[in-house]
C-alpha positions as CSV (number, residue, x, y, z in Angstrom):
1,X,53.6,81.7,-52.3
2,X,50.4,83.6,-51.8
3,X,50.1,82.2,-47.9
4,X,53.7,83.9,-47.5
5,X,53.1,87.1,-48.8
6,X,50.4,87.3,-47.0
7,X,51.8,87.0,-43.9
8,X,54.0,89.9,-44.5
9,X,52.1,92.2,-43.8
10,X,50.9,90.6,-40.6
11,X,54.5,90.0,-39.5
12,X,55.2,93.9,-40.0
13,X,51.9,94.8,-37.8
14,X,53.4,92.6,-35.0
15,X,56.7,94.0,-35.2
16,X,55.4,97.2,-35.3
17,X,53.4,96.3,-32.1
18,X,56.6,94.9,-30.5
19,X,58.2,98.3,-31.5
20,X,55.4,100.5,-29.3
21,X,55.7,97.9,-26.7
22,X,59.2,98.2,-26.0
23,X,58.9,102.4,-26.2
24,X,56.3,102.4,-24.0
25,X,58.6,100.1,-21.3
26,X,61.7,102.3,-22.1
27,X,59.5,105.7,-21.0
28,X,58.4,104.0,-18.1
29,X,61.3,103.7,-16.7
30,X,63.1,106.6,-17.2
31,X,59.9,108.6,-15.8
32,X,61.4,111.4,-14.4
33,X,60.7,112.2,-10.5
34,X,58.8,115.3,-9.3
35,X,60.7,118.2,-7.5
36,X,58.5,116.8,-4.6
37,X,59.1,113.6,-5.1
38,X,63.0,114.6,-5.0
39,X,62.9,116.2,-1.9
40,X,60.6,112.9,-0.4
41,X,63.7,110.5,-1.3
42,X,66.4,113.1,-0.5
43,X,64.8,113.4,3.1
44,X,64.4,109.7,3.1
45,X,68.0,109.1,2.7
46,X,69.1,112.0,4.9
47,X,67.0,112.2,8.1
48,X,68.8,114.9,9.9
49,X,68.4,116.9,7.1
50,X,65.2,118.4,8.3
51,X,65.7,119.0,12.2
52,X,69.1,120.5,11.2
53,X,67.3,123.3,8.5
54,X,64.8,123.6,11.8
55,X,67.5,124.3,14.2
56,X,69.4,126.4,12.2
57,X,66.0,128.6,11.3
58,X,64.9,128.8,14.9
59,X,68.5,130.1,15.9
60,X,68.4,132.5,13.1
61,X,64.4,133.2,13.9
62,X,64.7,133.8,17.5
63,X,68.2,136.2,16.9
64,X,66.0,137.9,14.7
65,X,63.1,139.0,17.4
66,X,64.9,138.8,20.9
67,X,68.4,139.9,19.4
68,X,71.8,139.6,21.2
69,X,70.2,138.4,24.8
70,X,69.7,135.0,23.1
71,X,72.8,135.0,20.4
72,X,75.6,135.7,23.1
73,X,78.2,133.3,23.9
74,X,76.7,132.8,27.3
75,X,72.8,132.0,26.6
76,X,73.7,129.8,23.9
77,X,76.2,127.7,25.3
78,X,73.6,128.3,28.6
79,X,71.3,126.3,26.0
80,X,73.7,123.3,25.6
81,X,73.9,122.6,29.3
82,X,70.3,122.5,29.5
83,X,70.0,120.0,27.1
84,X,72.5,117.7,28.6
85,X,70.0,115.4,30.6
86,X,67.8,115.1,27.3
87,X,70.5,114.4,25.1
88,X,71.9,111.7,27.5
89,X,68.7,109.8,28.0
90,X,67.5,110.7,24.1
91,X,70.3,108.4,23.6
92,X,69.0,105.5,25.2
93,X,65.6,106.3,23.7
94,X,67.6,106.6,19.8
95,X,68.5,103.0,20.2
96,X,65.2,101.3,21.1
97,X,63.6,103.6,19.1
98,X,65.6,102.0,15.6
99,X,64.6,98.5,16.9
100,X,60.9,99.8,16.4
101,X,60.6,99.4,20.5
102,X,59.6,102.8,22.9
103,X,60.8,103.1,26.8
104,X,58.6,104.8,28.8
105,X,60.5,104.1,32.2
106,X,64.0,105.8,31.0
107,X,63.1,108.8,32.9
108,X,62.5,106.7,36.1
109,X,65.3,104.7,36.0
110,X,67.5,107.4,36.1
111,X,66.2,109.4,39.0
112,X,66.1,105.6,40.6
113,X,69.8,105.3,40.1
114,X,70.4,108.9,41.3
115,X,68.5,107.7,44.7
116,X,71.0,105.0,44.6
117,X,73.8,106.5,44.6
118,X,73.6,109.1,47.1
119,X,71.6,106.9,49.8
120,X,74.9,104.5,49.2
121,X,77.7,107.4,49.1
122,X,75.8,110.3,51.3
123,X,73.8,108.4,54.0
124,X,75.6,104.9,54.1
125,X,79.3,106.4,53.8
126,X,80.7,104.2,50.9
127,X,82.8,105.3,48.7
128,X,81.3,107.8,46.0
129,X,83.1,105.2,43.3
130,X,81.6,102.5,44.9
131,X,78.5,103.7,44.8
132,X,78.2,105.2,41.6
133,X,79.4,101.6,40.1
134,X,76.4,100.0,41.7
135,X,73.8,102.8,40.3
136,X,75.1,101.8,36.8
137,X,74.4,98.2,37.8
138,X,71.2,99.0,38.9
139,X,69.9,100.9,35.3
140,X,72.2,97.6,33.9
141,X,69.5,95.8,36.0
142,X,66.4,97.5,35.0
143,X,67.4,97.1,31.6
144,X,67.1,93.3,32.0
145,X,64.0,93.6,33.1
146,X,62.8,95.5,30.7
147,X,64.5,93.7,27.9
148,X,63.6,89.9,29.4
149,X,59.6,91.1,29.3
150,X,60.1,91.8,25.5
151,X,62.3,89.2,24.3
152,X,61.1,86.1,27.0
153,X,57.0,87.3,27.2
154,X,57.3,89.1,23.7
155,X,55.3,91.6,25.2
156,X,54.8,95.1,23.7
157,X,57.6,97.4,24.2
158,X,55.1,100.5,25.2
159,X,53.1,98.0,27.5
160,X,56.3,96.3,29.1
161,X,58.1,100.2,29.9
162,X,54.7,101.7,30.6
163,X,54.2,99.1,33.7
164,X,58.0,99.0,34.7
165,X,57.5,102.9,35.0
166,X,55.4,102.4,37.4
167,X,57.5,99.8,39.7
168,X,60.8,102.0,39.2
169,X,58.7,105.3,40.5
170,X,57.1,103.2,43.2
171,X,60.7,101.9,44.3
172,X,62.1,105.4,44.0
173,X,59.6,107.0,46.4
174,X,60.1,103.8,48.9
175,X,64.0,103.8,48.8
176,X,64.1,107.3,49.7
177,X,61.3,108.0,51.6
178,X,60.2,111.0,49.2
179,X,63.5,112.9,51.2
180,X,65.7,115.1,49.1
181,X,69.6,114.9,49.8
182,X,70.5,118.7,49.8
183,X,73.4,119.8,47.3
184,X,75.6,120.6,50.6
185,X,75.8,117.3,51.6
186,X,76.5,115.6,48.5
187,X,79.4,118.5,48.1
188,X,80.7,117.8,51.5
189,X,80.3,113.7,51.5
190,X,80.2,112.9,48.0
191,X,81.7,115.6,45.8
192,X,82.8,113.0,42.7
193,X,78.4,112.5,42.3
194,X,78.3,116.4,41.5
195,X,81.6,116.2,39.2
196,X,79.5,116.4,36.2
197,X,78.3,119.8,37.2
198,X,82.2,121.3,37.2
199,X,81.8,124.8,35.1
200,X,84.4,124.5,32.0
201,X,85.0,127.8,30.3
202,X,86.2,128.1,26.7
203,X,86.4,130.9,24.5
204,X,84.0,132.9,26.9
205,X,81.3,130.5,26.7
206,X,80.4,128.4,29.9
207,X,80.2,124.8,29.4
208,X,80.3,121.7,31.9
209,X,81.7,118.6,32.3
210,X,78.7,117.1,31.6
211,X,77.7,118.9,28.7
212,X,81.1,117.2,27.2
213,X,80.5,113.5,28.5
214,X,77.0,113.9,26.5
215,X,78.6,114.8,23.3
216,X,81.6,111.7,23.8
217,X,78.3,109.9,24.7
218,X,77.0,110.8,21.3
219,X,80.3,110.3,19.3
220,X,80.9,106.8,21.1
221,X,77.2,105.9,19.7
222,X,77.8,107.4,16.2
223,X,80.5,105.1,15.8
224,X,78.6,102.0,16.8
225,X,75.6,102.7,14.5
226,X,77.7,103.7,11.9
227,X,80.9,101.8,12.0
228,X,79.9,97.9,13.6
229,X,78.3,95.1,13.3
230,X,76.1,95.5,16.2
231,X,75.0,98.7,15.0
232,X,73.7,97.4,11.4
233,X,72.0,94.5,13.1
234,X,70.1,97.4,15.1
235,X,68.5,99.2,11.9
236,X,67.8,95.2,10.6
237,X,66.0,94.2,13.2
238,X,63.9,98.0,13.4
239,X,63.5,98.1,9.9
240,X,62.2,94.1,9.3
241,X,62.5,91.4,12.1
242,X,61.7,88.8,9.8
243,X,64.2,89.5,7.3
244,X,66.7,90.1,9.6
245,X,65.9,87.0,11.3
246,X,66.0,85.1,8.3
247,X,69.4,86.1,7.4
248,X,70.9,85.2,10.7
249,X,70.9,88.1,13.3
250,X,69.7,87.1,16.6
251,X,66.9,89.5,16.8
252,X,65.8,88.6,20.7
253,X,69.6,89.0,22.0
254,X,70.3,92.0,19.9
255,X,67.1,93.6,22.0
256,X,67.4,92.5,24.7
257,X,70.5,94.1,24.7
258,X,69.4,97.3,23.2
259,X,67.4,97.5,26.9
260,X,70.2,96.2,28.8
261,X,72.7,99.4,27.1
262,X,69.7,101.9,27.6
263,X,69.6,101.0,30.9
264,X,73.2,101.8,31.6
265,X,72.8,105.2,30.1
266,X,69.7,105.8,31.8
267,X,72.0,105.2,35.2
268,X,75.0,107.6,33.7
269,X,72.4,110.1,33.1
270,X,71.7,109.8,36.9
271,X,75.3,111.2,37.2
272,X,74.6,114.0,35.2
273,X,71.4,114.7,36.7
274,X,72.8,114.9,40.2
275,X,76.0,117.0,38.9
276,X,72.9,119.6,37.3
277,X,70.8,120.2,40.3
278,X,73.3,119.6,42.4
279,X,71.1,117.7,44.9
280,X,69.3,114.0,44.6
281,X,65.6,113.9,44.3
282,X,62.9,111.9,44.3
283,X,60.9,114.5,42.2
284,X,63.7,115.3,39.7
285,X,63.0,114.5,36.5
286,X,59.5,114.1,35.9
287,X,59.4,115.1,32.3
288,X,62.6,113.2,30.8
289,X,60.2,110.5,29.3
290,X,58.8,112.2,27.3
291,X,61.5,115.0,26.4
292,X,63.7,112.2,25.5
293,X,61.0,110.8,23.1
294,X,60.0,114.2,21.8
295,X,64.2,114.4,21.2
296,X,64.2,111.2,19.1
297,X,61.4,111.8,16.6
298,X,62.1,115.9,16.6
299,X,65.6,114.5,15.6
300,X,64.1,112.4,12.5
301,X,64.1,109.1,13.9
302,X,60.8,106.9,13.1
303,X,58.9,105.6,15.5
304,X,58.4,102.5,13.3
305,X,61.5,101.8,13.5
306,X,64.8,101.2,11.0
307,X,65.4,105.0,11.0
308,X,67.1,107.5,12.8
309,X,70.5,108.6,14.1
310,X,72.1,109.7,17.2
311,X,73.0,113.1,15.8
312,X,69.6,113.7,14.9
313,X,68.5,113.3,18.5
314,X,71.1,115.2,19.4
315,X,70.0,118.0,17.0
316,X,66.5,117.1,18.5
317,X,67.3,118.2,21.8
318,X,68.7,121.3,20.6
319,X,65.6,122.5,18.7
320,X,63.9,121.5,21.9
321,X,65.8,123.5,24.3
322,X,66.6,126.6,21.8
323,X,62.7,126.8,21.6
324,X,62.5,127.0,25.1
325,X,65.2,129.7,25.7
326,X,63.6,131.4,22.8
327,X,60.1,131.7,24.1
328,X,61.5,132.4,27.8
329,X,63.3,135.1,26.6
330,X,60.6,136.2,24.6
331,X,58.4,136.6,28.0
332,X,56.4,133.6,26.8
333,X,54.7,131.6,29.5
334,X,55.0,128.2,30.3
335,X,52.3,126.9,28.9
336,X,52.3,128.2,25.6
337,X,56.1,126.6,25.2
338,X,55.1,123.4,26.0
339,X,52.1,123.9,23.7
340,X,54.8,124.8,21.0
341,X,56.8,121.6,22.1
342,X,53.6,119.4,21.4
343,X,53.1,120.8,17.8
344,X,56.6,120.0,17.1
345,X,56.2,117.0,17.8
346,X,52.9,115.9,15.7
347,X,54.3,117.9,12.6
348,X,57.6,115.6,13.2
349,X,55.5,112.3,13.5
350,X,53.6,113.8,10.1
351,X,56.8,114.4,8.5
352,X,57.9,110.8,8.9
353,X,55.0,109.3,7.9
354,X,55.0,111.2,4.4
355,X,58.5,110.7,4.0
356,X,58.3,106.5,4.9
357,X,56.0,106.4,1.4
358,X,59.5,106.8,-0.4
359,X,59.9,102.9,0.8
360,X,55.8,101.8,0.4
C-alpha cells in the first residue's frame, strides 16, 4: 500500500510532464508566419506576381515623368512590336530554362535560319513556302544538336550552347558571305518572308502580324505547361531529375526535346525577325541571347530550374522594352539603359534566390 501511494505522486509529475510536452508541440505548429514570411510563400506560389507589380509601376512611373508621348495608343502598342523578337525567342529560352538547362545559341540559330531562308527563296528562286519549311528544319536541326550533346555526352547545358554558338555564327557568316539581302528584294522575290511585318491597326493603335503570332505563340505554350502531360514532366525534371526519374518520366527524351522545340521557335523567330527589319542579315540580332535570358528571369522564372511561366516572360519582355522606350524618351543614352537593363537583372536573380528559401 505505501509503494502505491507513493507512486502517485510520481505518476501525476509525469503526466503533468506529458501535459507541457504536448502544449509545447501544439504551439509549434500553429506558429504563426511573419508578414515577410507571407509575402516569401505568396511570391513563391505566384511568380509573375512580382514582374507584373514591376510592369505595371514602370508604366505608371514613366507616364508620370514623360507624360502622354509615352502613354498614347501609338508608343505603347509601338512598345509591343518591339518586343516581338524577345518574346518569341524568350519562349524557347522559358522552356529550357524550367528543365534547369540555359541556351546560349538561340540568338544564332535564328539569324542562321533567317540566312536560310532568303539565300533559298531570294537568291536560289524556290518557293518562299518551300524555303521557309526548310529554315524551320534547320533550327529543328540545331535543336538536335544541341539537345544530343546534353542528353548523349551529358554535357553542361551553358557549355554545350556556349560552343554551338560559336559554330551556328561561324556557319552564318560562311553561308552568306557576311552579304545582307536588302528589304526590296525580299519584297519583290519573296514577299510571304516579310509577312510577319504586315501593319494591323485596331482601335488606333498599330500592331503587326507578328506581334499577334507571338502572343498565339505564348497562349499555345500556356496551354502545354499548364494543361498536359508533357508540360508537368518539364517542371519535374527542372525542379528534381532524380525524383522525376524515379517516378518514371524519361528525363533525357523529355530534354532533348525541350532543345529540339526551342529550336523550331528559334527558326519561327527567323520569320519574324525578317518580317521586322524587313531585310536578312548576318549582323541582325546580336543581342537576342541575352535579351531572351534577361526576359526569362525578369519574368520570374529560376534559373535553377522547376519555376517559371511563359506569361512571366512575356511580362519580362515587356518591362524590358517599356524601360527602354521610357529612358529613350526620357533623352537617356544608350548606355545608361542597358546599364538599367543589367541591374534588373541581378535584383531579379536576388529575388529568386530569397524567394527559393520558401522550399530549403
Amino acid at each position: 500500500m505505501t509503494d502505491i501511494g507513493s507512486s502517485r505522486p510520481a505518476a501525476q509529475a509525469f503526466e503533468l510532464v506529458l501535459d507541457k510536452g504536448e502544449s509545447r508541440v501544439a504551439e509549434f505548429e500553429v506558429r504563426a508566419r511573419s508578414p515577410l514570411q507571407k509575402l516569401q510563400h505568396f511570391l513563391h506560389a505566384n511568380p509573375t506576381a512580382v514582374p507584373a507589380i514591376v510592369l505595371l509601376l514602370s508604366v505608371a512611373a514613366f507616364g508620370f515623368t514623360v507624360g502622354s508621348r509615352f502613354l498614347s495608343t501609338f508608343n505603347l502598342s509601338l512598345i509591343i512590336q518591339q518586343v516581338t523578337i524577345i518574346g518569341v525567342i524568350g519562349a524557347a529560352q522559358t522552356l529550357i530554362v524550367i528543365t534547369a538547362g540555359i541556351d546560349l545559341s538561340v540568338g544564332a540559330i535564328m539569324v542562321l535560319c533567317s540566312i536560310i531562308m532568303g539565300k533559298l527563296a531570294v537568291t536560289l528562286g524556290l518557293p518562299a513556302p518551300i524555303a521557309l519549311l526548310v529554315g524551320v528544319a534547320a533550327g529543328a536541326g540545331c535543336g538536335v544538336l544541341n539537345g544530343a550533346l546534353v542528353t548523349r555526352l551529358k554535357l553542361p547545358p551553358f557549355i554545350v550552347t556556349l560552343g554551338t554558338w560559336s559554330i551556328f555564327f561561324a556557319l552564318n557568316l560562311w553561308y552568306s558571305a557576311s552579304e545582307t539581302i536588302r528589304s526590296q528584294e525580299v519584297a519583290k522575290i519573296a514577299p510571304l518572308l516579310q509577312a510577319l511585318g504586315t501593319p494591323v491597326n485596331v482601335l488606333g493603335a498599330r500592331f503587326t502580324y507578328g506581334s499577334f503570332f507571338m502572343l498565339g505563340l505564348v497562349a499555345l505554350i500556356w496551354f502545354v505547361l499548364n494543361r498536359t502531360a508533357f508540360g508537368r514532366h518539364l517542371y519535374a525534371v527542372g525542379d528534381d531529375p532524380d525524383a522525376a526519374r524515379l517516378s518514371g518520366i524519361r528525363t533525357d527524351r523529355i530534354l532533348f526535346s525541350v532543345y529540339v522545340i526551342a529550336g523550331v521557335i528559334c527558326a519561327l523567330g527567323a520569320w519574324t525577325l525578317i518580317g521586322r527589319i524587313g531585310s536578312i542579315s548576318p549582323q541582325a540580332g546580336q543581342t537576342a541571347n541575352l535579351d531572351s535570358i534577361t526576359a526569362v528571369v525578369v519574368g520570374g522564372a529560376s534559373l535553377f530550374g522547376g519555376r517559371g511561366s511563359i506569361i512571366g516572360t512575356l511580362i519580362g519582355a515587356l518591362i524590358v522594352g517599356v524601360f527602354r522606350n521610357g529612358l529613350a524618351l526620357s533623352d537617356v543614352d544608350v548606355l545608361w539603359q542597358e546599364f538599367a537593363v543589367g541591374w534588373l537583372i541581378i535584383i531579379a536573380v536576388a529575388l529568386d534566390q530569397w524567394i527559393r528559401k520558401v522550399s530549403a
